[in-house]
C-alpha positions as CSV (number, residue, x, y, z in Angstrom):
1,X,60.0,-38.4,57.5
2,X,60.2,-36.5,54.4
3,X,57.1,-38.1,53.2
4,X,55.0,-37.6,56.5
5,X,56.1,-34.0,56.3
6,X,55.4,-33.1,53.0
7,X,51.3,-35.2,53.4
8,X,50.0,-31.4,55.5
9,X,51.4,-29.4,52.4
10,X,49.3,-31.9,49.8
11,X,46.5,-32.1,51.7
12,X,46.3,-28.2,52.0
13,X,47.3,-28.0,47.8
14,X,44.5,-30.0,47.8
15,X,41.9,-27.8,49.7
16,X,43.0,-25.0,47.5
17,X,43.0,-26.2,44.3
18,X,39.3,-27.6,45.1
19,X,38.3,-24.5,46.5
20,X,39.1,-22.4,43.7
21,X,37.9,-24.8,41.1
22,X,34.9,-24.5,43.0
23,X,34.8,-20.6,43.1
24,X,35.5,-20.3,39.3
25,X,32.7,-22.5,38.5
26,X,30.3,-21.7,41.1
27,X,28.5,-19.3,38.4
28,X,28.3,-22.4,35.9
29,X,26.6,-24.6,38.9
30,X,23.5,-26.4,38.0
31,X,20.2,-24.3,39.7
32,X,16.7,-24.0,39.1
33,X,17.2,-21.0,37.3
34,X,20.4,-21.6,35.4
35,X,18.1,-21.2,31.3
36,X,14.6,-20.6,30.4
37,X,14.2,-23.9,30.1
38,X,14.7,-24.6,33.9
39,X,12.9,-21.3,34.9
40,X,9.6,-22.4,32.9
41,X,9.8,-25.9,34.1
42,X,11.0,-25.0,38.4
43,X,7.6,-22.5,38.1
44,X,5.0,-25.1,36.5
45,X,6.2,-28.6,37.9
46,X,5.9,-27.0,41.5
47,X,2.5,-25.8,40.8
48,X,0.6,-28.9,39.5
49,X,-2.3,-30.7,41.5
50,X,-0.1,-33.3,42.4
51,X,2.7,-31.6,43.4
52,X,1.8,-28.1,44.7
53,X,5.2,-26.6,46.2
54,X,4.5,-22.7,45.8
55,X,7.6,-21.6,47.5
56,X,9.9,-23.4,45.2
57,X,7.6,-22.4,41.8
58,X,8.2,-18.6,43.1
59,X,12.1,-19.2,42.9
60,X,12.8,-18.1,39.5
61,X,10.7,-15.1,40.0
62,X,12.2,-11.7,40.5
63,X,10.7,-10.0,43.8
64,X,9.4,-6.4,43.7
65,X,9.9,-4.0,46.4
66,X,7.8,-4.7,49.4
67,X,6.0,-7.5,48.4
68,X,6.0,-10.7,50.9
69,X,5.9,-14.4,49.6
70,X,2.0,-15.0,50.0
71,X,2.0,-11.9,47.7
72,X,4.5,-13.6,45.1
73,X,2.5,-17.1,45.3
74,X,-0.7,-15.6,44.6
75,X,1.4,-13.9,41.4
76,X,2.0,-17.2,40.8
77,X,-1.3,-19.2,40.3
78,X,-2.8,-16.1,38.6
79,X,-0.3,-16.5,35.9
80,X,-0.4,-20.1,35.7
81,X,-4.4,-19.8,36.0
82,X,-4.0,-17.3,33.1
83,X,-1.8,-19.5,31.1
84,X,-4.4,-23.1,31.0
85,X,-7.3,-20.5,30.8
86,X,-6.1,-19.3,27.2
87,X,-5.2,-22.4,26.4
88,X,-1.5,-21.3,26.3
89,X,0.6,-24.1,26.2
90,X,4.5,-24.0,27.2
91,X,6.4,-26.3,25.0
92,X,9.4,-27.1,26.8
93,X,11.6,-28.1,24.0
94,X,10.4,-24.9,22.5
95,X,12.5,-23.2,25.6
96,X,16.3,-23.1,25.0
97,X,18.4,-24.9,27.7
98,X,21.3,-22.5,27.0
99,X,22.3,-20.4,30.0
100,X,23.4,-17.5,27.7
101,X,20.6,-17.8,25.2
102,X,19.9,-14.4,23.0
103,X,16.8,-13.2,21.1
104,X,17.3,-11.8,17.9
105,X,17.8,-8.8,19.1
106,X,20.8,-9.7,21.1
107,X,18.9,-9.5,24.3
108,X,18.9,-12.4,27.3
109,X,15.3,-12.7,26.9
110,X,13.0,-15.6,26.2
111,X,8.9,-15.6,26.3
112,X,7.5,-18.0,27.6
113,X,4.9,-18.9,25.1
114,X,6.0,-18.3,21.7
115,X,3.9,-15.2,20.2
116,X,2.8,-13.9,23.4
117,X,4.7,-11.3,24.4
118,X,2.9,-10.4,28.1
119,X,5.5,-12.8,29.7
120,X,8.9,-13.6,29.5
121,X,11.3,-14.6,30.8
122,X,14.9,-12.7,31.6
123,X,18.4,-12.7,32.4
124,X,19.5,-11.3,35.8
125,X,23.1,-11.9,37.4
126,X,23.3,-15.3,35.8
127,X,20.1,-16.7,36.7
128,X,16.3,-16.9,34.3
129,X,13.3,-15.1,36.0
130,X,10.0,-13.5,35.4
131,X,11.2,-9.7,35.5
132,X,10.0,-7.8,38.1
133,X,7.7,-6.0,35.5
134,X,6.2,-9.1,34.7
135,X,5.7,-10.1,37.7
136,X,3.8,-6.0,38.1
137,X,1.3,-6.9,35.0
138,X,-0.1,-10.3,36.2
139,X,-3.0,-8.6,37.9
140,X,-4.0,-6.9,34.7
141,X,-3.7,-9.8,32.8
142,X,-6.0,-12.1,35.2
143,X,-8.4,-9.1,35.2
144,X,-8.2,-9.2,31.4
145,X,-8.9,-13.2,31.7
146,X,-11.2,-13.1,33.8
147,X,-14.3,-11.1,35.3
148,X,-15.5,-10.9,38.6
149,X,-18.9,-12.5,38.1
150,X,-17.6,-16.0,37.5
151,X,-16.0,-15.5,41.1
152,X,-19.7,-14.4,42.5
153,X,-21.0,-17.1,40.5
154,X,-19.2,-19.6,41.6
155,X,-19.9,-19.1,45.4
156,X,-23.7,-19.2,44.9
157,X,-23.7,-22.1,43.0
158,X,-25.4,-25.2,45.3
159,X,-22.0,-28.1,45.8
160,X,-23.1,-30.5,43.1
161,X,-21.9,-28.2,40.4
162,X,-18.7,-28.0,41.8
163,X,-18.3,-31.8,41.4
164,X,-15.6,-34.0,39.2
165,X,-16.7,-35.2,36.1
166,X,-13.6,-36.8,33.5
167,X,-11.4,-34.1,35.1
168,X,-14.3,-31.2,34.8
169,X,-16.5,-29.9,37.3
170,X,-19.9,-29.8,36.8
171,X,-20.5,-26.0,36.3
172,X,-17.7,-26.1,33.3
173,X,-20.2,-28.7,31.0
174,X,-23.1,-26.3,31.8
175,X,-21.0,-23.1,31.2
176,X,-19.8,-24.7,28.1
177,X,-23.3,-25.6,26.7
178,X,-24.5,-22.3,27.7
179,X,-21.1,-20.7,25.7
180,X,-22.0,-22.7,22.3
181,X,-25.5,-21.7,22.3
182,X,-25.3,-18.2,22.6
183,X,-22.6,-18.0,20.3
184,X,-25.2,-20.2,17.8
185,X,-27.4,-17.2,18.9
186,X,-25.2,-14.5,17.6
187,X,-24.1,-16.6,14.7
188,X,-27.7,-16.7,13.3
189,X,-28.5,-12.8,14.5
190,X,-25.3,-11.9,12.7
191,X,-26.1,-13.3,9.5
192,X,-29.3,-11.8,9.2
193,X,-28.2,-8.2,9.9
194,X,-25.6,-9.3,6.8
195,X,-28.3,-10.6,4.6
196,X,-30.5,-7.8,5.0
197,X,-27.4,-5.2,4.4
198,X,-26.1,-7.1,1.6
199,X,-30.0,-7.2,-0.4
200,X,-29.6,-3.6,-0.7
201,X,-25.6,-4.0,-1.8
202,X,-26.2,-5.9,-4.4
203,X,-29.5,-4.3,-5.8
204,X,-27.3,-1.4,-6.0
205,X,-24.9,-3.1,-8.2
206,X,-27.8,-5.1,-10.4
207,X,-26.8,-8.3,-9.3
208,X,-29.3,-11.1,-8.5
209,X,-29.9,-10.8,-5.0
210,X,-30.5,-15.0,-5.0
211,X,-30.7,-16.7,-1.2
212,X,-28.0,-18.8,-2.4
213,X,-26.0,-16.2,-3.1
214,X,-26.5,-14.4,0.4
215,X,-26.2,-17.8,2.2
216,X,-23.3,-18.2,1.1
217,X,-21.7,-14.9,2.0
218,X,-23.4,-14.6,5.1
219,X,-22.6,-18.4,6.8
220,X,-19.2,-17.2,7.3
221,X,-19.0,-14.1,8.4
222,X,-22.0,-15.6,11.7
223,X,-19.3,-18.2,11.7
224,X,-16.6,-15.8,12.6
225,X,-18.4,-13.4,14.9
226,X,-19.2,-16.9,16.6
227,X,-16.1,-18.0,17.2
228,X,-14.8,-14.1,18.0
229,X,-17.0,-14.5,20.8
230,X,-15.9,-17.9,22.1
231,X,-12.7,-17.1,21.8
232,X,-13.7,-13.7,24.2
233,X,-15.6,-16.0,26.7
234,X,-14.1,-19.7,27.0
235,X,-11.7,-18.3,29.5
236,X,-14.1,-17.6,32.2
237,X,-14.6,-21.4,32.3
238,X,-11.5,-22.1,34.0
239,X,-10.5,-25.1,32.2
240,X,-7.7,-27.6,32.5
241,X,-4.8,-26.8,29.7
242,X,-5.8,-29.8,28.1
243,X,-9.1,-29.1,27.3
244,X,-8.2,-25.1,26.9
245,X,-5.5,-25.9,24.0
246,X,-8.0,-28.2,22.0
247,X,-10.7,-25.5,22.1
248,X,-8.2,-22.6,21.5
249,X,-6.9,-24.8,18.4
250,X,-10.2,-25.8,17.2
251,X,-11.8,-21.6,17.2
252,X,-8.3,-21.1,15.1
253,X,-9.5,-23.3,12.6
254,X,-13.0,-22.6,12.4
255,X,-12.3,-19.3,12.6
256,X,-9.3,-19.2,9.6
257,X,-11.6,-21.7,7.3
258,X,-14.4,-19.2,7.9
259,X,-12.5,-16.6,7.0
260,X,-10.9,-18.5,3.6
261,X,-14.8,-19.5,2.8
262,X,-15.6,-15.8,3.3
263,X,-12.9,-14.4,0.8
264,X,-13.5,-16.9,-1.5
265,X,-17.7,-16.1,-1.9
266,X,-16.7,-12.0,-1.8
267,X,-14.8,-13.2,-4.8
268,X,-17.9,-14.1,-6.3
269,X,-19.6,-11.8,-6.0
270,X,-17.2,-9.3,-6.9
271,X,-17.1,-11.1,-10.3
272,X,-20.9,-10.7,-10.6
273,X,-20.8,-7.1,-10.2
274,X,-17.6,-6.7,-13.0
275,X,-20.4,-8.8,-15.0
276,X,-23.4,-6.9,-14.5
277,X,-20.9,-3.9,-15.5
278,X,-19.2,-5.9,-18.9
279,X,-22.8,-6.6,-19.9
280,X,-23.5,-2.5,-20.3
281,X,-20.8,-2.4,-22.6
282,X,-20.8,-3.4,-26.3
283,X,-17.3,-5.2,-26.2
284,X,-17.0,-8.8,-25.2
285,X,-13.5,-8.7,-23.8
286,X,-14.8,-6.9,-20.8
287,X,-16.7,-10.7,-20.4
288,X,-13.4,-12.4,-20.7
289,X,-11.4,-10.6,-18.4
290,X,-14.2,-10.9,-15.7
291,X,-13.5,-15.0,-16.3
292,X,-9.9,-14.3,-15.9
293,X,-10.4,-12.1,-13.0
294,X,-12.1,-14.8,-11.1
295,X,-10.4,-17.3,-11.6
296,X,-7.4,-15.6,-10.5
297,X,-8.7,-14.3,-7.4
298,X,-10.1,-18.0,-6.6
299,X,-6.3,-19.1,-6.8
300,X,-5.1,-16.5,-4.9
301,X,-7.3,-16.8,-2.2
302,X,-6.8,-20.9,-1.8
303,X,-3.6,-20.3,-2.0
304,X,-2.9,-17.7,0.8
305,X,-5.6,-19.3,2.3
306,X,-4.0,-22.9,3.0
307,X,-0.8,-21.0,4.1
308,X,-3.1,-19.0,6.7
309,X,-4.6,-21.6,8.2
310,X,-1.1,-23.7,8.8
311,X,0.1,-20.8,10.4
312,X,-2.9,-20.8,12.8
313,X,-2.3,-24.5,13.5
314,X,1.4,-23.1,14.1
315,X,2.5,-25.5,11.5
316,X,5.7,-24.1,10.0
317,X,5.3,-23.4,6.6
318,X,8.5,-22.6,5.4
319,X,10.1,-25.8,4.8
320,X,6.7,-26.8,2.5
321,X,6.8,-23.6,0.4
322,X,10.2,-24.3,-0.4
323,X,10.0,-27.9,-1.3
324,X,6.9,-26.3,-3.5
325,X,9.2,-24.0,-5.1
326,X,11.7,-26.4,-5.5
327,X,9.3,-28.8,-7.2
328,X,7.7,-26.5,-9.5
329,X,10.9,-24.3,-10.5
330,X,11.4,-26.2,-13.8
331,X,7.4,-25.7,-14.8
332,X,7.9,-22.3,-13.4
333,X,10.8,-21.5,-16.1
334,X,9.0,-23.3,-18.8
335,X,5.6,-21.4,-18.4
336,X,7.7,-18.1,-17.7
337,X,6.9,-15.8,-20.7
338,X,3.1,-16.9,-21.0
339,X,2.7,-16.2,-17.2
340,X,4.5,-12.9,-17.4
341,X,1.6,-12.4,-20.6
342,X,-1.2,-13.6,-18.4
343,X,-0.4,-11.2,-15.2
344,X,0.0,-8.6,-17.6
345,X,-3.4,-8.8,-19.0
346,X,-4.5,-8.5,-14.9
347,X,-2.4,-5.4,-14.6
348,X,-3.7,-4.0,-17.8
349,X,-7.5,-5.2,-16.3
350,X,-6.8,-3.4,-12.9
351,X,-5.0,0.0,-13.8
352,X,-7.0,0.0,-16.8
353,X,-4.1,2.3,-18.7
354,X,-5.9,2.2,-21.9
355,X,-9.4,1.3,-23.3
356,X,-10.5,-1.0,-26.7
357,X,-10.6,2.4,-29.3
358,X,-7.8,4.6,-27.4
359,X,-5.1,5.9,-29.4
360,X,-1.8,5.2,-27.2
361,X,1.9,5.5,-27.7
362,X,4.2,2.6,-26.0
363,X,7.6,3.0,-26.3
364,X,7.5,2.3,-30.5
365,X,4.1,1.5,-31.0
366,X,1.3,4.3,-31.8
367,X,-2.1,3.4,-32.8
368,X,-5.5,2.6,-31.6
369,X,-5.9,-0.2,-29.7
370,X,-8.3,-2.8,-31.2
371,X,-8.1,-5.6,-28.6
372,X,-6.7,-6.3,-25.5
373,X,-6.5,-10.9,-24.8
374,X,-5.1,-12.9,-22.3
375,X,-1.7,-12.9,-24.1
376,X,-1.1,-9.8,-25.8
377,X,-3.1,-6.3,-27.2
378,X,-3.8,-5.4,-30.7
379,X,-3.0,-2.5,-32.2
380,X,-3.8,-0.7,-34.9
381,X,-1.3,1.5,-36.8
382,X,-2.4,5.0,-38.4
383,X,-0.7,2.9,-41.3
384,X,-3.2,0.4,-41.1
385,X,-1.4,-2.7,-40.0
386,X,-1.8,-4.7,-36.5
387,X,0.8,-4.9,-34.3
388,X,0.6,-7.3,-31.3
389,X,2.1,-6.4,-28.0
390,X,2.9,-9.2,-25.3
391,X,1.0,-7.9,-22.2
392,X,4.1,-7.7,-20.5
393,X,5.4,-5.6,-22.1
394,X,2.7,-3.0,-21.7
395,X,2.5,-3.9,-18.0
396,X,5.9,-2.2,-17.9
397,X,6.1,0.1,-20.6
398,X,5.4,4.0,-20.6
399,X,2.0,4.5,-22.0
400,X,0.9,7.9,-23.4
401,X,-2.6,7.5,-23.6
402,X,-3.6,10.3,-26.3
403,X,-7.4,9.5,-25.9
404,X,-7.5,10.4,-22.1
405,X,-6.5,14.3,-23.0
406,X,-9.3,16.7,-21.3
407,X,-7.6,19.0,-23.8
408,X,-5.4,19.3,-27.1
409,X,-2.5,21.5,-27.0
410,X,-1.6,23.6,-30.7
411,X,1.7,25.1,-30.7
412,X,3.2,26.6,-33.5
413,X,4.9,29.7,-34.7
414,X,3.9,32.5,-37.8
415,X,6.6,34.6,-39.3
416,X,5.8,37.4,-40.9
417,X,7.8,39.3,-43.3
418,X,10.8,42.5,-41.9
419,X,9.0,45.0,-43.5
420,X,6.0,45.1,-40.8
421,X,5.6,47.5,-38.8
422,X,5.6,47.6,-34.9
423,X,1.9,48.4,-34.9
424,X,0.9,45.7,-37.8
425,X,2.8,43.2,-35.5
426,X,0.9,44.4,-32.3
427,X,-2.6,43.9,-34.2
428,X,-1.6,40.6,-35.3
429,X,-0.9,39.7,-31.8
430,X,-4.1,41.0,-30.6
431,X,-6.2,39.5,-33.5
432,X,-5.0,35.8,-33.2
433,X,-5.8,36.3,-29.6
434,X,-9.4,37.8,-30.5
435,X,-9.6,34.6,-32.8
436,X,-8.5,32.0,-30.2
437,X,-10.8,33.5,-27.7
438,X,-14.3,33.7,-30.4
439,X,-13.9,30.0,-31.0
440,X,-16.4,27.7,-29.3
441,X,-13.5,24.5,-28.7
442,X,-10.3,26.9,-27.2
443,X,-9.9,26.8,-23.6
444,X,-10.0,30.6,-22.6
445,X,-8.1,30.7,-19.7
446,X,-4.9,29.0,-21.3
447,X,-3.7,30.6,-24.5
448,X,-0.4,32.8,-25.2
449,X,0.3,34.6,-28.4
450,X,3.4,36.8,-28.3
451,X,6.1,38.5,-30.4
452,X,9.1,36.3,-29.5
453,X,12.1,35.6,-31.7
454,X,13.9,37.7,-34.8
455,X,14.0,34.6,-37.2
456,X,16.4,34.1,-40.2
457,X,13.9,35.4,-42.2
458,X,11.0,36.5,-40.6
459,X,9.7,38.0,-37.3
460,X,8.3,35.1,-35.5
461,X,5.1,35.1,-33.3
462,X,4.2,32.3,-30.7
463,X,0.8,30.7,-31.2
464,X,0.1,28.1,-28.4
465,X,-3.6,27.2,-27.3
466,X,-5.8,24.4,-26.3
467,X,-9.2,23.2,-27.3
468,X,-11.6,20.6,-25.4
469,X,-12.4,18.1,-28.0
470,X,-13.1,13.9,-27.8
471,X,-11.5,13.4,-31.4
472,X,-8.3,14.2,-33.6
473,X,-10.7,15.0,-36.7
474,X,-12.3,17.5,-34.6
475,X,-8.7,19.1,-33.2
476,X,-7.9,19.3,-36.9
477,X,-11.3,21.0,-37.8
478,X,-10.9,23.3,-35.0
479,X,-7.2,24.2,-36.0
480,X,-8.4,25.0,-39.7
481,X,-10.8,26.7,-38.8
482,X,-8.4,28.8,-36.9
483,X,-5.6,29.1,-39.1
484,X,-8.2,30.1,-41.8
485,X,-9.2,32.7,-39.9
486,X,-5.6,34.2,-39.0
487,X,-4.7,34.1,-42.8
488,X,-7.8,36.4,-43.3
489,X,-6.1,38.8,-40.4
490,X,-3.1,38.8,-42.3
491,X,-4.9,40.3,-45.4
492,X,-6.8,42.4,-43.5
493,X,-4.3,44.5,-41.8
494,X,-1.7,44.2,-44.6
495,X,0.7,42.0,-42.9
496,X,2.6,39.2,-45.3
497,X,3.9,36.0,-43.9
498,X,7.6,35.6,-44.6
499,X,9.5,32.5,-46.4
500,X,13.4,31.7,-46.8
501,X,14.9,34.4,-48.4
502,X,18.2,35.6,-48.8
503,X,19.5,39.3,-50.2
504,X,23.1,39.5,-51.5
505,X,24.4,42.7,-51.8
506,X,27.7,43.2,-53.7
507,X,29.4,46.4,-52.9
508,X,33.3,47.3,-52.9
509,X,34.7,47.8,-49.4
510,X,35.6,51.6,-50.1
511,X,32.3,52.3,-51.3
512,X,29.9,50.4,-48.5
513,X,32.3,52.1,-45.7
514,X,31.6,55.6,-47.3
515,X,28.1,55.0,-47.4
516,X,27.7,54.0,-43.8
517,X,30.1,56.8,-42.1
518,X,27.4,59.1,-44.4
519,X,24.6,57.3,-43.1
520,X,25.7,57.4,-39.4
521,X,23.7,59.4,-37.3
522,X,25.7,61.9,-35.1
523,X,26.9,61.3,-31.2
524,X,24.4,63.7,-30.0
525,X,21.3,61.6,-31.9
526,X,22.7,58.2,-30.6
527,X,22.7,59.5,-27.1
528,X,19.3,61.0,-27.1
529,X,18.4,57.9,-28.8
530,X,19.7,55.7,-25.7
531,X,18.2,57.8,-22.9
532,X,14.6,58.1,-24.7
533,X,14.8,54.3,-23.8
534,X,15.9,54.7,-20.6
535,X,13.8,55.6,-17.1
536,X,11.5,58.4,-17.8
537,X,12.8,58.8,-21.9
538,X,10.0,59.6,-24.4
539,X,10.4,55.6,-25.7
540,X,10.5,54.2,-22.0
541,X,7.1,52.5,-22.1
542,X,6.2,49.7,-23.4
543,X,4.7,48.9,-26.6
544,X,1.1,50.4,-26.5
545,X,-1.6,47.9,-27.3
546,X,-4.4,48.8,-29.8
547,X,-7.1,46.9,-27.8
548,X,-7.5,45.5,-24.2
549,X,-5.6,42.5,-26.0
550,X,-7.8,39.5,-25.9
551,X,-5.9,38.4,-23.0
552,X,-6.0,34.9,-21.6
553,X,-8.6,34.6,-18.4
554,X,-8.6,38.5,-18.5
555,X,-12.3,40.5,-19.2
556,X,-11.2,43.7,-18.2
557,X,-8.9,46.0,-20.7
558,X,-5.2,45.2,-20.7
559,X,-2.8,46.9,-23.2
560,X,-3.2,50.1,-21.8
561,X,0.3,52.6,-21.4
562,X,1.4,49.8,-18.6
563,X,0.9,47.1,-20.2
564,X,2.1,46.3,-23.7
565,X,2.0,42.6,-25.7
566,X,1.7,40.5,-23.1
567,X,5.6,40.0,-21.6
């Protein structure tokens, strides 16, 4: 009894428990659209030749407002039509099978073909779909596929090209042929406009204009508008994925070898023209460094070039640059000071810092540079010795280039003695001015000479001024010559150039305070003293200038009662 009555109570614990094990895991249920994975693979299964369900490949696709299933299915082979047209592949295992899968971002989204962006696929109340934004863009991007005079085409064409052939109808072999000869067209139209562009390049730059020479560059570059314009046109053919993806991967190869082939002749010819441009000079460094310039570019450009043309295969390259780097790091430390040297001679090369006869000034180092090599640059000391500097070095060091001056600064100070007076130091002023601005080398619209400082021993005036010469011995003839000159002022107005002197007087401190409480001029003097130096005082002006002053970049008269020596 106890046992028949306690069976309806089990068998209702029963229900329960199932039931809400159920509702707790009815999120987690399997479904067509429970990862990208399952989305990707619920929309193209249902849509294949041989198994053409529409109303089940439209079930992971998120409905629009107001628009009916026909409307969705349609949606639905465009994209798919889009898809084999570009050759766009889905890779399934590509496609996580995670039901909370995240981009990097953090984002529940997923594209359906890695790298193209158009179409993805997203998160919505647990379940994958094409976003209702997606679903919006599929018109423009059949449009973009695909033009309207294939459709017309199509329907005039007589029923035998519409026939099977290996999979392909007939009009797809013709529209191919068709394709590959106009694109052999524009390949061979291209690379004469190149060749006839490229005669007048390199006559420019005094370069043999050879037909090798222009073969070579110009092959490539028909090569690539070719396949630029396959590329733009195979989709109107409509072809299976199959075929699509081998032709899509095949244009990425010509296309990336073409453009390797291309880099590496424009290297070539970019070494040409550094040669036609080494020969003019008298130096044959400039010869070597064109070699090493080449060479390097060639590298450079196989190198990056491999590594592009992986990536257009979608081969991942990471894992072989690292085993590279893994393999060579031992070589890599060994060879590390004389490849630091040899990049350093390209840097030097490119930024050209410094030229063969330059006198420079890195960090220690001052001289005039005798020759720049592969491994280091020679310089010459004002000592006469040769110092060598590793081209690293100097790829990294603060240069001062002394030879690339436009002009030479002079700046120095005169003192002349106490005993001048205010008008003998105006005219010395105005005459080192007059002499700066008579000499043929000074820059006349940059120069200062002023009354500036009470030295120690001497009233010191500021000479600072530039001249435009190519050569020190010339900045040193043109500084005699003015130095000379302002000696010859200094005798001529009677002024005397001060030295280090010192005057000790020796007085008792009875006596020198008498004398200066005799010599101290009343209160009355000292005030009329200040105020004649104030606003509107008899001294409140300015030192008067004798002449207009000799003023930098000023013709017309300065020194005049407003303006005095210059300030």
């Amino acid at each position: 009894m106890r046992t028949r009555a306690s069976l309806p109570a089990l068998a209702l614990w029963a229900v329960a428990t199932l039931s809400g094990a159920s509702a707790a895991h009815a999120a987690d249920a399997p479904g067509p659209c429970r990862s990208p994975r399952a989305a990707a693979q619920q929309f193209l299964d249902n849509l294949q030749p041989d198994q053409m369900l529409p109303n089940d490949a439209i079930k992971c696709f998120a409905r629009p407002a107001g628009m009916s299933d026909a409307e969705l299915i349609q949606r639905a082979r465009d994209l798919k039509a889009v898809l084999d047209a570009r050759g766009l592949y889905v890779i399934m295992d590509d496609l996580s099978d995670d039901a909370d899968f995240k981009d990097e971002r953090g984002r529940h989204r997923s594209p359906l073909v890695e790298g193209y962006e158009p179409v993805e696929l997203r998160r919505d109340a647990g379940a994958w779909r094409f976003p209702p934004n997606v679903v919006d863009r599929i018109p423009a991007l059949y449009r973009g596929t695909f033009s309207g005079w294939t459709e017309k085409t199509l329907q005039r064409l007589p029923p035998v090209f519409r026939k099977s052939i290996l999979g392909h109808e007939v009009w797809q072999f013709v529209g191919l042929a068709l394709l590959l000869g106009l694109c052999w067209l524009v390949s061979r139209i291209v690379r004469a406009l190149v060749k006839s562009r490229l005669v007048v390049l390199l006559r420019r730059w005094k370069i043999d204009s050879s037909s090798a020479l222009l073969q070579n560059v110009a092959r490539p570059l028909g090569i690539l508008a070719a396949t630029g314009l396959f590329a733009a046109l195979f989709s109107e053919l409509r072809l299976p994925i199959s075929t699509a993806r081998v032709l899509t991967v095949a244009a990425r190869l010509v296309a990336a070898l073409a453009g390797v082939v291309l880099a590496y002749r424009l290297v070539d010819v970019f070494a040409m023209h550094l040669e036609a441009r080494a020969r003019a000079t008298a130096g044959k460094m400039d010869d070597q460094l064109v070699t090493l310039v080449r060479k390097t570019l060639r590298v450079v450009v196989v190198a990056v070039g491999v590594v592009f043309v992986l990536q257009n295969l979608h081969i991942d390259v990471t894992s072989l640059l690292a085993g590279l780097g893994i393999g060579g790091l031992a070589l890599a430390l060994a060879a590390k000071d004389t490849a630091a040297n040899l990049f350093g001679s390209v840097t030097i090369m490119i930024d050209a810092p410094f030229y063969v006869g330059d006198w420079i000034k890195a960090n220690d180092v001052e001289g005039t540079v005798v020759e720049i090599g592969l491994r280091s640059t020679r310089v010459r000391t004002f000592y006469d010795s040769i110092i060598s500097v590793p081209n690293s070095v100097l790829a990294t060091a603060s240069i001062d280039n002394m030879s690339r001056r436009t002009y030479r600064r002079i700046s120095t100070r005169f003192g002349i003695g106490y005993d001048s007076t205010p008008a003998q130091v105006q005219a010395f002023c105005e005459g080192i001015r007059a002499i700066i601005a008579n000499h043929p080398d000074t820059r006349k619209d940059a120069y200062e000479v002023h009354f500036v400082d009470y030295g120690e021993s001497a009233l010191e005036i500021m000479f600072y001024a530039f001249v435009k010469v190519d050569a020190w011995t010339k900045e040193l003839l043109a500084r005699h010559e003015m130095f000379l000159s302002i000696k010859r002022l200094a005798a001529e107005i009677g002024v005397d150039f001060a030295f280090p002197t010192r005057t000790l007087h020796i007085d008792t401190q009875a006596e020198a305070t008498d004398r200066r409480r005799a010599d101290a001029p009343e209160d009355e003097a000292l005030v009329s003293a200040v105020e004649g130096f104030g606003p509107q005082g008899r001294h409140a002006a300015r030192g008067k200038g004798l002449t207009h002053g000799f003023f930098a970049g000023v013709r017309s008269a300065r020194g005049s009662d407003d303006d005095g020596d210059g300030e």
